[in-house]
N, C-alpha and C positions, 0 to 999 in steps of 0.2 A: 465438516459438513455444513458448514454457515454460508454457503455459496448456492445461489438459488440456483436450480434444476429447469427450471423453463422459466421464457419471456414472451411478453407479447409486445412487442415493440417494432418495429420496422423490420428489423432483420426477419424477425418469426412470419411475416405476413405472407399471406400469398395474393396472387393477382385477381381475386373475387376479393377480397379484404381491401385491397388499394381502390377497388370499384366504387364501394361502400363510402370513402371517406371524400367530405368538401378536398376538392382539387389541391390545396397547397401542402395540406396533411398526407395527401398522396403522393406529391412531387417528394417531399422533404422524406416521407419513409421510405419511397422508392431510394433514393437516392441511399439512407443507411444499409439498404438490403444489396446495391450496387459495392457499398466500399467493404461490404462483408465477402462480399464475391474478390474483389481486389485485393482482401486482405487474403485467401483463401489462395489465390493466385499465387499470390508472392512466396508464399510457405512452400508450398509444390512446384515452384522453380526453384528452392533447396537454399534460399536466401536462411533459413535457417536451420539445425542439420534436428531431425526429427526421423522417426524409423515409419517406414512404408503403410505400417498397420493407423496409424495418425493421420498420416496424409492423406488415406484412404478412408479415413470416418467422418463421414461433411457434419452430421450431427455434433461431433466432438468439436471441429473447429469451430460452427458456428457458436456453440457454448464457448470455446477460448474465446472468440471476438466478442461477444455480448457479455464475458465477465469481463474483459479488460475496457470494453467501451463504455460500462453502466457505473463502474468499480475507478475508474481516475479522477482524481483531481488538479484542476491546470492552475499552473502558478506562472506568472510573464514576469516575475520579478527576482532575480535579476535579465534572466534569460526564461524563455518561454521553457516549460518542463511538465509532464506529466507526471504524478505517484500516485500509486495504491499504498492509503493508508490503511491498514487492517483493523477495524471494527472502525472506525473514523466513515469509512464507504459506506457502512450501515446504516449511517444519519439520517433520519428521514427529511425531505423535502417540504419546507417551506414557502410562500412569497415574503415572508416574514421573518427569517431565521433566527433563531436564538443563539448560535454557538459561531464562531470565523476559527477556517483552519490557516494555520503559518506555517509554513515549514523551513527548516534553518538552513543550510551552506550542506550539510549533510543529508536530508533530505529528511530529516526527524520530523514529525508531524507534532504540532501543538494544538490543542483544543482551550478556547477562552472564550467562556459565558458571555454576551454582549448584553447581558439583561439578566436580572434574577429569576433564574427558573424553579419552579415550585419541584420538590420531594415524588420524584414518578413522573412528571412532564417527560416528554420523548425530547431527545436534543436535537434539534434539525440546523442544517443547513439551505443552500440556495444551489438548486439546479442546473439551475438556467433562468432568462429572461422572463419574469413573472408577467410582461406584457405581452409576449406572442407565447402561447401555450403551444405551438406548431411544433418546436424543435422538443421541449418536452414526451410531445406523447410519441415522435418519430424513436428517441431515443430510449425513453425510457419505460413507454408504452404507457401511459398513463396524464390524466388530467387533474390538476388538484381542482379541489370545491371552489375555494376563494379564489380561480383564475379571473383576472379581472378582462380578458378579452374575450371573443367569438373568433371565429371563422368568418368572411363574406363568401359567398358561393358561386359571386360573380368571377370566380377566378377565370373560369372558363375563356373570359371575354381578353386574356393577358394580351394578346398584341394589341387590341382597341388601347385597355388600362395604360399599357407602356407610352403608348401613342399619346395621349392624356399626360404621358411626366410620372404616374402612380407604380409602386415598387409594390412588391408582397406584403411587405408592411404596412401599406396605406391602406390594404384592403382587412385590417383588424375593425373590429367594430367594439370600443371598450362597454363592458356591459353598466358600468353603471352613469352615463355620461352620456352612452350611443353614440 
């Protein structure tokens, strides 16, 4: 039962919610709530063998997609590879991390302290890209406090932007620098 019951992250939104958010936040959740639908797809073309009563509960899949999308960790070394490490996924999220996972030739999961952590400190890891908060809250539905960027809202303007040479990235606005 250590497996969360509901998300708010892209996948969970609906099209009043994507209204709501600066444009890039909405492009990037839309786009999570798209590859939940592709993932969803691909099951019920029987790419996997699952019994009818499954295929038919959207609610349950999108719970299988959003544990497996919230719940991995990517490792490119030596080859690109995803794992769920168990209670390792529960790490809470830093810009700062205190803990680096490794995992070996077997897919065993290692946790090493990269700092001394105080007696009851939470052990956190790294997300995602502490400078675009974007893919964080698409993913994982949420913002940390110490995000050191913004949104720009000029997204709107993307064919001028492009026209200009400026990418999604260009349009962060770091908060403590501007």
């Amino acid at each position: 039962n250590s497996l969360p019951r509901r998300f708010y992250n892209g996948v969970a939104m609906t099209d009043a919610c994507f209204e709501c958010l600066p444009p890039y936040a909405s492009y990037v959740a839309r786009q999570e709530r798209d590859n939940c639908s592709f993932f969803v797809e691909a099951l019920r073309c029987g790419y996997v063998p699952l019994e009818d009563s499954t295929l038919n509960d959207d609610q349950l899949l999108k719970w299988a997609y959003n544990v497996a999308l919230t719940r991995f960790t990517e490792v490119w070394e030596p080859s690109r590879q995803k794992y769920i490490a168990p209670l390792a996924d529960m790490f809470n999220h830093a810009t700062y991390p205190n803990v680096r996972l490794d995992f070996d030739e077997y897919g065993s999961c290692m946790v090493t302290a990269t700092e001394n952590i105080p007696a009851g400190s939470p052990l956190t890891v790294s997300l995602g890209d502490p400078t675009n908060p974007t893919t964080l809250f698409a993913k994982y539905g949420f913002l940390t406090y110490d995000c050191p960027t913004i949104y720009c809202k000029a997204i709107h303007l993307r064919e001028q932007m492009t026209a200009l040479g400026y990418s999604y990235g260009d349009l962060l606005v770091q908060t403590q620098s501007g």
